[in-house]
Every structure is written in C-alpha cells, then in structure tokens.
TIRO-718999 format. One line per field, with one value per residue (C-alpha): residue number from 1; residue in three letters; chain; x, y, z. Coordinates in steps of 0.1 Angstrom, whole numbers, plus 5000, padded with zeros to 4 digits. Example, Ala and Ser with C-alpha at 12.3 -4.5 7.8 and 13.67 -1.06 7.14 Angstrom:
% TIRO-718999
n = c(1/2)
res = c(ALA/SER)
chain = c(A/A)
c1 = c(5123/5137)
c2 = c(4955/4989)
c3 = c(5078/5071)
% end
This chain:
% TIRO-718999
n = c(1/2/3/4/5/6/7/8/9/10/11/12/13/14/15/16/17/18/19/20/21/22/23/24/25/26/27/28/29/30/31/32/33/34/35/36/37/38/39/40/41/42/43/44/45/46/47/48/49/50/51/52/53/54/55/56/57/58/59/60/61/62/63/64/65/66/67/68/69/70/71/72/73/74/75/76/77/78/79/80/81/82/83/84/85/86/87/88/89/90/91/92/93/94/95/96/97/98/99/100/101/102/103/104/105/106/107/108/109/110/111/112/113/114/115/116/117/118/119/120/121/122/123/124/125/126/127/128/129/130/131/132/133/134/135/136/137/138/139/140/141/142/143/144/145/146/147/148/149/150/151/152/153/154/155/156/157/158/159/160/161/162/163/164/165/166/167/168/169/170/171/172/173/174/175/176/177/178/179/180/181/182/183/184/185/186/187/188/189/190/191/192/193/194/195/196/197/198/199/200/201/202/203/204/205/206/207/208/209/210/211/212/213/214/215/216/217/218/219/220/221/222/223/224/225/226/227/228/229/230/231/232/233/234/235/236/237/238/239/240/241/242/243/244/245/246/247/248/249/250/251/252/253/254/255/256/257/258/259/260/261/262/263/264/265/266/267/268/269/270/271/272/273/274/275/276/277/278/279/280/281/282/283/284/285/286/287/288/289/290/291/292/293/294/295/296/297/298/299/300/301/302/303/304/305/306/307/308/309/310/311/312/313/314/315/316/317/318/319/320/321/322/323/324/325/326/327/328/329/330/331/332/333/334/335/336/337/338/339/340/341/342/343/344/345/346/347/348/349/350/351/352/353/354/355/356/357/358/359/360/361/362/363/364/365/366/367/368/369/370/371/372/373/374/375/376/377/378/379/380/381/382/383/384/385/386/387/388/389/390/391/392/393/394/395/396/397/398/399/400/401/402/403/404/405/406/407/408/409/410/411/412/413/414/415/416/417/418/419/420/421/422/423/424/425/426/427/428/429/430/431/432/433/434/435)
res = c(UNK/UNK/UNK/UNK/UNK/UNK/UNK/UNK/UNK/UNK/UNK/UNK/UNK/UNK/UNK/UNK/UNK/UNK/UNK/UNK/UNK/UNK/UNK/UNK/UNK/UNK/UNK/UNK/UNK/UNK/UNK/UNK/UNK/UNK/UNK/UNK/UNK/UNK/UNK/UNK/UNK/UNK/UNK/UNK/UNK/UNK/UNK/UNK/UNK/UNK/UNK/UNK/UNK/UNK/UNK/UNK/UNK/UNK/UNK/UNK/UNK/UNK/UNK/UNK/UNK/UNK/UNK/UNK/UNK/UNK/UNK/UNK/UNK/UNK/UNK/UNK/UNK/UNK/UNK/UNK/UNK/UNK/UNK/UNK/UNK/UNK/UNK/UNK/UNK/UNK/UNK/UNK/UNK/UNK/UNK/UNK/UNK/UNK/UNK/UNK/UNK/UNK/UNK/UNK/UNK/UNK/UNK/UNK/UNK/UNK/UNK/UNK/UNK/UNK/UNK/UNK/UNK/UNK/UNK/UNK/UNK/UNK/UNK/UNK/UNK/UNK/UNK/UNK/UNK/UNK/UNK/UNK/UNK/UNK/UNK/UNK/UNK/UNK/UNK/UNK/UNK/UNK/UNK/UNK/UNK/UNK/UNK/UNK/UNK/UNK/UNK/UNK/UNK/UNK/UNK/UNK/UNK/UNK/UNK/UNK/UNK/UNK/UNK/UNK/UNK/UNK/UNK/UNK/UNK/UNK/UNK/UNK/UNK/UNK/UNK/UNK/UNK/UNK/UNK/UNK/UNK/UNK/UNK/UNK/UNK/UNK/UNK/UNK/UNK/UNK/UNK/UNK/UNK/UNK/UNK/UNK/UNK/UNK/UNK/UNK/UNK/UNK/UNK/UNK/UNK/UNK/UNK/UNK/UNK/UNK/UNK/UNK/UNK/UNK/UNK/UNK/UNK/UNK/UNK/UNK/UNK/UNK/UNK/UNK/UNK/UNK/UNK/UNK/UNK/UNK/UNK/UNK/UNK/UNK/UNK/UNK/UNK/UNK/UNK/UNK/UNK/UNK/UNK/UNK/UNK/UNK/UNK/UNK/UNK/UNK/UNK/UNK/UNK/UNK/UNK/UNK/UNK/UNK/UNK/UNK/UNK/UNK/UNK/UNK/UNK/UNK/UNK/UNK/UNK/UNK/UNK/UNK/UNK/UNK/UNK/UNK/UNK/UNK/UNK/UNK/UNK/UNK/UNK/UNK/UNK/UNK/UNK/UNK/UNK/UNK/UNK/UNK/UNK/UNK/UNK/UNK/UNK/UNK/UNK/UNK/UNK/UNK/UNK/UNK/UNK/UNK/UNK/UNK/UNK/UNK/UNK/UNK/UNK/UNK/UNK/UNK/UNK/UNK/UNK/UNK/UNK/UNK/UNK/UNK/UNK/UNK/UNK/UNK/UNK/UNK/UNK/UNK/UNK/UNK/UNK/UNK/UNK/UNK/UNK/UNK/UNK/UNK/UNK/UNK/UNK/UNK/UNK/UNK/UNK/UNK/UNK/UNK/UNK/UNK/UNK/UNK/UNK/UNK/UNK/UNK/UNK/UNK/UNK/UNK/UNK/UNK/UNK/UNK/UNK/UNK/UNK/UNK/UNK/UNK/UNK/UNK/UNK/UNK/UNK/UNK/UNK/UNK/UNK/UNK/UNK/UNK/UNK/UNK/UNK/UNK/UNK/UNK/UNK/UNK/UNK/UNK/UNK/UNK/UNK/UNK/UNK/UNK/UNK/UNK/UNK/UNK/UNK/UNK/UNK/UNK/UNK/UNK/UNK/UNK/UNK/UNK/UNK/UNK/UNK/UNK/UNK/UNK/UNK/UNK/UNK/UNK/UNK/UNK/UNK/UNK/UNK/UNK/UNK/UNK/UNK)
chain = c(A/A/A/A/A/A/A/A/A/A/A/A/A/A/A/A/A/A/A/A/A/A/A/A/A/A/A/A/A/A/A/A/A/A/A/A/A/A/A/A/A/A/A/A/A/A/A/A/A/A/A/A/A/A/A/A/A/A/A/A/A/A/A/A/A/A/A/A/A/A/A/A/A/A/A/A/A/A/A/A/A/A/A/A/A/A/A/A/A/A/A/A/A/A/A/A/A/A/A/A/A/A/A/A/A/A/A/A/A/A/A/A/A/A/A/A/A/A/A/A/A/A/A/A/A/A/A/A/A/A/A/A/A/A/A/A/A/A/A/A/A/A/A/A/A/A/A/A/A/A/A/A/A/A/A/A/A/A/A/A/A/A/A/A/A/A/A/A/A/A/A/A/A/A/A/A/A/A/A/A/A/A/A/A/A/A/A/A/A/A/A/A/A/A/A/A/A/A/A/A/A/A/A/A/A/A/A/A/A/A/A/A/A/A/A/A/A/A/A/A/A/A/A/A/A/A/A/A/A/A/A/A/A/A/A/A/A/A/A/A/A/A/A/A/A/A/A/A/A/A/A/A/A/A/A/A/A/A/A/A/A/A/A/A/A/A/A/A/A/A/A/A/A/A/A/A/A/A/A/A/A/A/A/A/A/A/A/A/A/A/A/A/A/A/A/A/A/A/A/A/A/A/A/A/A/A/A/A/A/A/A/A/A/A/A/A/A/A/A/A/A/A/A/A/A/A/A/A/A/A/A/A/A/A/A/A/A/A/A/A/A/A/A/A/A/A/A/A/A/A/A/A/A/A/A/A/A/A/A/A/A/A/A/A/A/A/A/A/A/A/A/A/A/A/A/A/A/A/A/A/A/A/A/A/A/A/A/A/A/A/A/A/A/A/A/A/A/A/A/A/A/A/A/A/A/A/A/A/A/A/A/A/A/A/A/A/A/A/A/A/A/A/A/A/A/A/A/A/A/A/A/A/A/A/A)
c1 = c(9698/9726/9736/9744/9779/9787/9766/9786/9824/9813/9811/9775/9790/9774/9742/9710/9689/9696/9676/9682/9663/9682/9663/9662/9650/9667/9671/9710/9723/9749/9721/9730/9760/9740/9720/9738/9725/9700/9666/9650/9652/9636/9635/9609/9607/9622/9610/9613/9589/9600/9623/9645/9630/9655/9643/9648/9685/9678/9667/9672/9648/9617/9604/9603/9592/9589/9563/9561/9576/9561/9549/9522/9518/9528/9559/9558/9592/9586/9567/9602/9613/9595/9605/9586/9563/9560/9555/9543/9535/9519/9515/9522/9501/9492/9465/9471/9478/9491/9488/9521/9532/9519/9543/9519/9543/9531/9516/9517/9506/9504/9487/9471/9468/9469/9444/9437/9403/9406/9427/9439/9419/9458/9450/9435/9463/9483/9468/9495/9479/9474/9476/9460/9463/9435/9427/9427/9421/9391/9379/9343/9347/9372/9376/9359/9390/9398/9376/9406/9420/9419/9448/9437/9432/9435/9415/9417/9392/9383/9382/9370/9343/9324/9284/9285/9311/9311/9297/9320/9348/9320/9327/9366/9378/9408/9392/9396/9402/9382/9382/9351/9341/9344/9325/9295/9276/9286/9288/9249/9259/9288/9272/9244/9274/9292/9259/9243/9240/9254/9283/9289/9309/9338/9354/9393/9400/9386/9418/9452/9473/9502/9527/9523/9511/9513/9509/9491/9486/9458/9464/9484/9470/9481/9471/9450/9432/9397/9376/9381/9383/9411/9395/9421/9418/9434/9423/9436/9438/9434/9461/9434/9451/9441/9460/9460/9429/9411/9398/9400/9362/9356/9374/9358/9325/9329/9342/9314/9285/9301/9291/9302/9313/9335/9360/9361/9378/9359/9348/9332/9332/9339/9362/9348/9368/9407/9422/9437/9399/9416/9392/9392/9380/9380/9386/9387/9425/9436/9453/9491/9492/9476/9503/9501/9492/9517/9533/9521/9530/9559/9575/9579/9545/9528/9494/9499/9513/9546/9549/9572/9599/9584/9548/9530/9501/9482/9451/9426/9442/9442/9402/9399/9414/9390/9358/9368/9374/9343/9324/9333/9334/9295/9284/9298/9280/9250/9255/9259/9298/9325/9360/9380/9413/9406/9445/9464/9485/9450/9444/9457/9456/9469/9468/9441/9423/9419/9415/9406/9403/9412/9416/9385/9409/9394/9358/9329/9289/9266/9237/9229/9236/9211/9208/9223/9255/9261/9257/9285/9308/9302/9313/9345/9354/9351/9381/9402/9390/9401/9432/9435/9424/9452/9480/9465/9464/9502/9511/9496/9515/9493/9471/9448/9410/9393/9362/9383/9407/9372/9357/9392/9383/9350/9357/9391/9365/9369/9327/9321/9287/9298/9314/9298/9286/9301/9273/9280/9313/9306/9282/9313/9335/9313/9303/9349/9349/9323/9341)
c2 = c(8965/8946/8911/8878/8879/8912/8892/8864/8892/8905/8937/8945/8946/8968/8973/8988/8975/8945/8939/8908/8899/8873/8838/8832/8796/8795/8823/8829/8821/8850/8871/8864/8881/8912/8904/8934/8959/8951/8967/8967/8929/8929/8893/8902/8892/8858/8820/8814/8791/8792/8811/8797/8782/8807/8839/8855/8863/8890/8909/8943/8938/8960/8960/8925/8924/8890/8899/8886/8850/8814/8811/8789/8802/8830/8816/8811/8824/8854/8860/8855/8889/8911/8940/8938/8961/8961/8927/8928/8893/8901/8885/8848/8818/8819/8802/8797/8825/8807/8827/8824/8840/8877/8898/8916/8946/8945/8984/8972/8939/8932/8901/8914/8888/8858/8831/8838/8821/8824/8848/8835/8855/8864/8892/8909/8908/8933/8964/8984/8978/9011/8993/8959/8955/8923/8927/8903/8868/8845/8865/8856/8872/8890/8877/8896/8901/8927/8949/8960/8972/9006/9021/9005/9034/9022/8988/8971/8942/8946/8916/8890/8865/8890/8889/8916/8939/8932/8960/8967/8981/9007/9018/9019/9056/9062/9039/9066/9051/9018/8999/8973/8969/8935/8917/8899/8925/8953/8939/8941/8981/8979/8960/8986/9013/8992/8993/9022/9045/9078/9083/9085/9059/9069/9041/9038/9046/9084/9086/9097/9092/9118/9113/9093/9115/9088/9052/9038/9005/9002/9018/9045/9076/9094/9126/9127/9142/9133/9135/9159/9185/9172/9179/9177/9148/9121/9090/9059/9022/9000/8967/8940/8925/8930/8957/8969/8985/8960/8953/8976/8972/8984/9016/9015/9012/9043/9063/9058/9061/9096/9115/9151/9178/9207/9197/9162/9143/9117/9096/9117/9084/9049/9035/9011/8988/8985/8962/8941/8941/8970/8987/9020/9058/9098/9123/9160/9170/9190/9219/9217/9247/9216/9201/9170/9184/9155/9123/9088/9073/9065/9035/9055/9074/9043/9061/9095/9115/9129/9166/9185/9200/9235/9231/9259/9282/9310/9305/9314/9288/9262/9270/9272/9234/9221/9239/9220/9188/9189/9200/9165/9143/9159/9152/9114/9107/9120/9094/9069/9061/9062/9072/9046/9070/9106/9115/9141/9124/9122/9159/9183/9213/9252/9287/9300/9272/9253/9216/9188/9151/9119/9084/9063/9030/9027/9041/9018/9020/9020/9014/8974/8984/9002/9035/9032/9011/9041/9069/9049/9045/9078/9093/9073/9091/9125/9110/9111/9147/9157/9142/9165/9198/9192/9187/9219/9243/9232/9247/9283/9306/9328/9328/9296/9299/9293/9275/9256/9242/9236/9217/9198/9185/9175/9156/9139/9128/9093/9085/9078/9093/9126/9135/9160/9149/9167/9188/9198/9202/9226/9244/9252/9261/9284/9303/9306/9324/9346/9363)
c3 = c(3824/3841/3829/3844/3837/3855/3888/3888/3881/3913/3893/3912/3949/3966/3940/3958/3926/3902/3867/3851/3819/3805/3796/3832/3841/3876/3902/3902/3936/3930/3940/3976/3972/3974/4008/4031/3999/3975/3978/3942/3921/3888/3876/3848/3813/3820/3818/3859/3878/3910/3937/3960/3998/4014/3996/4033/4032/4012/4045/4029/4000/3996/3956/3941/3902/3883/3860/3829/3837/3844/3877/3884/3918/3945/3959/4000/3999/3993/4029/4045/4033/4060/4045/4010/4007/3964/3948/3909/3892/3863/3833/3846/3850/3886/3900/3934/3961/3994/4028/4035/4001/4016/4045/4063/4055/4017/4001/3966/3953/3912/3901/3867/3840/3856/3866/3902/3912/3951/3979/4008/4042/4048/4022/4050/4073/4048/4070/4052/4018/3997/3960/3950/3912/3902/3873/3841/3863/3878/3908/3923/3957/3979/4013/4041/4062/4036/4054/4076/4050/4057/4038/4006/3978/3945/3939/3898/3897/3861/3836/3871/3874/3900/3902/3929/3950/3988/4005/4032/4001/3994/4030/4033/4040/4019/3985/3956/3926/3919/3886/3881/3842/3823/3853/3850/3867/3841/3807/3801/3802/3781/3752/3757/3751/3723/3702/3706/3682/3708/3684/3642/3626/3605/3576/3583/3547/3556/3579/3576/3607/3616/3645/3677/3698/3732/3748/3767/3783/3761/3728/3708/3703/3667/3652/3620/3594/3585/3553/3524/3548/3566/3600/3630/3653/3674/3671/3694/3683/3710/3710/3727/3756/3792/3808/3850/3843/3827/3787/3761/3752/3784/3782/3747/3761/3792/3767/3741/3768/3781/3752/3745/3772/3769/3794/3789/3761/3749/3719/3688/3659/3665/3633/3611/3586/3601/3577/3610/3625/3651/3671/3677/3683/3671/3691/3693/3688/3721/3717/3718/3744/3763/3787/3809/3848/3860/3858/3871/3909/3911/3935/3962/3958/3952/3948/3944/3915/3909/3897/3882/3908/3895/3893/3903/3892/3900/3926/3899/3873/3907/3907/3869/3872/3898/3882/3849/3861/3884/3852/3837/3864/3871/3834/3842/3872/3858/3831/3854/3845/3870/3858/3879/3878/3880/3883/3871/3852/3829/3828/3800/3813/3801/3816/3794/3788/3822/3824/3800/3818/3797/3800/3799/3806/3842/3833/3839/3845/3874/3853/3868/3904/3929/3933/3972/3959/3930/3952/3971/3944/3936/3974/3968/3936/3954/3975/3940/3937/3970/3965/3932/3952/3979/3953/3931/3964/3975/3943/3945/3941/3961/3987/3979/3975/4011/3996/3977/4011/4029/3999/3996/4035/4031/4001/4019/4048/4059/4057/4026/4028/4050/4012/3988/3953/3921/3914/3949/3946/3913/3929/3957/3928/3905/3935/3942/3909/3904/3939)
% end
C-alpha cells in the first residue's frame, strides 16, 4: 500500500499503479503528477464523495477502484477518461448512475451494494462490456439498449427489486455465467428450499471446528468433527452481508435444494443453535488429494480463469473432468437450480478421483419461471461448460478427445438454443470413455 506522504515526496514518479487507503476525504491533486504513467488507482477503503471535474488528465488510466467509500453517485468525471475499461464502486451509497459517468470503452463495471434504482440507456452504448457486477441494490428493469451488448458474459443481478428478466439477455451469445436469486421472482423457491425438510439438522454443540480450511465472499469454511463418532466434515458459516453474487440465504437455499450427488459438493445438515444466531451448513469433507483446478479471473482476464503456468493432464483425466462436472451440473438442471458460476476456480479436482464442483454462492432456481425461459437459462449455462472444455483440452498433454473438441463447439455456439443440454452433453462424454 503506498501512502500519502511518499505522493506528495515525489517518491511515486513514474508509478504505473497507485493504492491509497488513508482516510481519504479529498482526491489528492498530487495524483496528477502521475498523468504520463499511471494505469491502475485504487482509492478504496476511504471516506471520498466526490472526484475532481478534470478526472481526464489522467489519459493513461485504465482500472479505477473506489469501492468501499461514500459516493452518492457515479461521478461524470469519470467518462473523460476514454481509456477505462475497469471501474468497481462497491460498497457505497450510490443511487444515481448519470450517462455521462460510463466511457463506452468500459469491460468491467462493479456497482454491488449500493442503492441503484435506475441505469442510464448509456449502459448500452458500453458494446465492449464482458462483466457487469449489480448485485446488492434496487434494480426493477435493465434498459433495452443493453441488448447490444453482445460481449457481455458474466451478469450479477442478485439481491434487486426484479419481477421478471428481459428476454432479449436470455438470447445474448457469449452470457455464461448469470446470477438472479434474492429477486422477487425467486424467493417463493428459496423459502420453499430454506424449509423443507431435504436435509437433517445438526445442533452446533455436536460440532467441533478444526482449521480454516478457505474464504469466501460469503463464509469460512472450517474442518470438523461431528457427534460421538467424530465423523469428518466441513462445515461453512456464512457472515450475512451481500456479497457480488448476491445473499447468503440464497446460496443457502441452492445449496439446500441440490440434494446429494457424487460429484457435487453440497449441503448434507443445516446447523441449528449458533450461539451468534450464525447460519450455516455440513458438508462432506473432500479429500485432501483434492486440489483447486485454478484460480479466479484476474484484471486482465476479466472473465476467464487463470491457471497454473504448469497445468496440464492427461486426455483421459481432461474427459474424466468434463464427465464429472456434466454429472453435476445434469443432476442441477434436473432440479431446476442453475449454478450461476460454473468455473474452475469452483472445482476440486485429482488424478484418481476426477472432478468435484462447489460453490453454491451464485446458484438459484427456475422453479417460478416457464419452462421456455429455463430451458434458456439453461443453454446459457452450457456456454460456462464450453468455456471449461476449451481450457481442459489446451492442457492435454496428448492428443485431446475428438468428441470432446466437437461437444466443446456446439456448446461455445452463439444461438442459445443451437447448444446441447447436460444430459446431452453426458451422453457425448460417457460414450468418449467407454472408447
């Protein structure tokens, strides 16, 4: 993190990226100083309102991050700086989202957790748009000119106001991973999940949590021991805010209604009794052999996921992979539940044991739409898929499987409805191994 005083020493000359988290209630002017090189300002974590009418001089600027502050609205400045194409606001108080506050150059826009009511039509002059992070705010509608948004991929409008989704974003050709739960159009089916009976209840005092085993947005998963038998599991307490992907009881909710599967990880007891009123869930204890297939996006990726420099497996592993995960994905659909961010950053995977797919934090239901919008929705997950076929088979060390590149196409295919469903796609895969 740099600091304030080393700014204003002229100790940054030359900086490419500047972090400043400080107390800030006035954009430093010293920042200026950095026009002919700065590319990356983080401003975040600070007690800002505003940014300066001539934003612009910093011609050279591409990521902008003020999350985390006290803006009220979107500045307009920040449309002077035609080179943007990452913005992230989140956490503020934002309510209003002027036209002039979006460069048409913009890929990434974050406005989670704030209290958006309206966008500006501008939205839909952002062509370039590949990430749009709404989550957490007042959303009704989106505005039809979104519709030429053609590049737009990954979509959060959990925890909104919305009675219905537009049907022109059930057509867009590269939408893969789409988060909806927490709307008014999906909470009849997450109260369903919340208090149905699918899955056991287990008191907190029966628990005895180990180590952390991760983090989350959402929660912190730990490994346990439960009952007199001291059973292995993991159990995750969720923290209760908003978070990109939406609430908590949401991903509580996906993961409840998505019962048991061998190569899914999902909810086996609910918890009962957290002396802070903590809610939270059991589940089965991965093996440790089990590693992460990848990381997240990163900046530069923006939607896709960054593997290790060595990642690479054998082509029967590769189809071992894709059979697992089309196993689960299957068992959702059939269920009705859409995953929201079938990645694989949210797949365990090992040699031996193929893949296991986590992470119900974008998950949400299909159960109070018709059957034509969640066949739709469905088609658009099988984009994720394809996306996760083409980054296995790059990795082969071998010659990859040819049923496996074709089925990688057809799911990649920009109609919607031209894709295969899961059970298709299984069908595709089984047949690849029994070769």
């Amino acid at each position: 993190m740099d600091t304030l005083a080393e700014l204003r020493a002229g100790r940054l000359a030359g900086a490419t990226r500047l972090d400043l988290a400080c107390g800030l209630t006035e954009f430093p002017r010293e920042i200026f100083d950095l026009a002919d090189s700065l590319e990356t300002l983080n401003l975040s974590g600070n007690a800002l309102d505003a940014l300066p009418d001539d934003l612009g001089r910093l011609h050279r600027l591409r990521v902008l991050f003020c999350s985390d502050n006290r803006f009220t609205s979107l500045p307009e400045s920040i449309g002077q700086c035609h080179g943007l194409d990452i913005v992230g606001f989140k956490a503020n108080r934002i309510r209003s989202v002027p036209a002039a506050a979006l460069p048409p150059s913009l890929r990434w826009l974050i406005l989670t957790d704030n209290q958006v009511e309206e966008l500006p039509d501008a939205l839909g002059h952002c062509t370039q748009m590949q990430k749009l992070m709404l989550a957490g705010n007042r959303l009704r509608r989106l505005p039809d000119s979104m519709a030429a948004c053609r590049q737009l991929e990954l979509l959060r409008l959990s925890a909104n106001h919305f009675e219905a989704l537009p049907d022109w974003l059930l057509s867009l050709p590269r939408l893969s991973w789409l988060a909806a739960a927490g709307n008014p159009f999906d909470t009849q089916a997450e109260d369903a999940a919340i208090t149905a009976q699918s899955v056991p209840h287990v008191a907190w005092q029966d628990l005895t949590l180990g180590k952390k085993l991760g983090e989350g947005a959402s929660g912190v998963i730990h490994q346990a021991t439960l009952g007199p038998s001291q059973q292995e599991v993991a159990v995750k307490l969720f923290k209760g805010a908003v978070t990109s992907d939406g609430w908590p009881h949401s991903e509580m909710a996906a993961c409840i209604a998505a019962g048991a599967h061998p190569t899914l990880i999902a909810a086996q007891s609910r918890i009962d009794g957290h002396p802070d009123g903590t809610e939270g869930l059991v589940m089965a204890l991965v093996p440790p052999s089990f590693r992460t297939l990848a990381g997240p996006p990163s900046l530069a990726s923006c939607t896709r996921d960054v593997y290790a420099d060595d990642a690479q497996w054998t082509s029967d592993v590769a189809l071992r992979i894709a059979h697992d995960i089309a196993s689960a994905m299957q068992h959702l659909h059939a269920r009705g539940i859409l995953h929201g961010d079938l990645y694989a950053h949210n797949i365990l995977w090992n040699a031996q044991g193929g893949g296991r797919l986590g992470d119900f934090g974008a998950g949400w239901m299909t159960g109070s739409l018709d059957a034509r919008q969640a066949a739709a929705l469905q088609r658009l997950e099988m984009r994720a898929f394809g996306c996760l076929l083409e980054e296995l088979l790059e990795r082969c060390s071998g010659a990859p499987p040819v049923a496996m590149s074709a089925l990688k196409d057809r799911c990649l295919h920009p109609d919607v409805s031209s894709r295969p469903s899961f059970a298709e796609a299984l069908s595709v895969l089984q047949q690849e191994a029994a070769r």
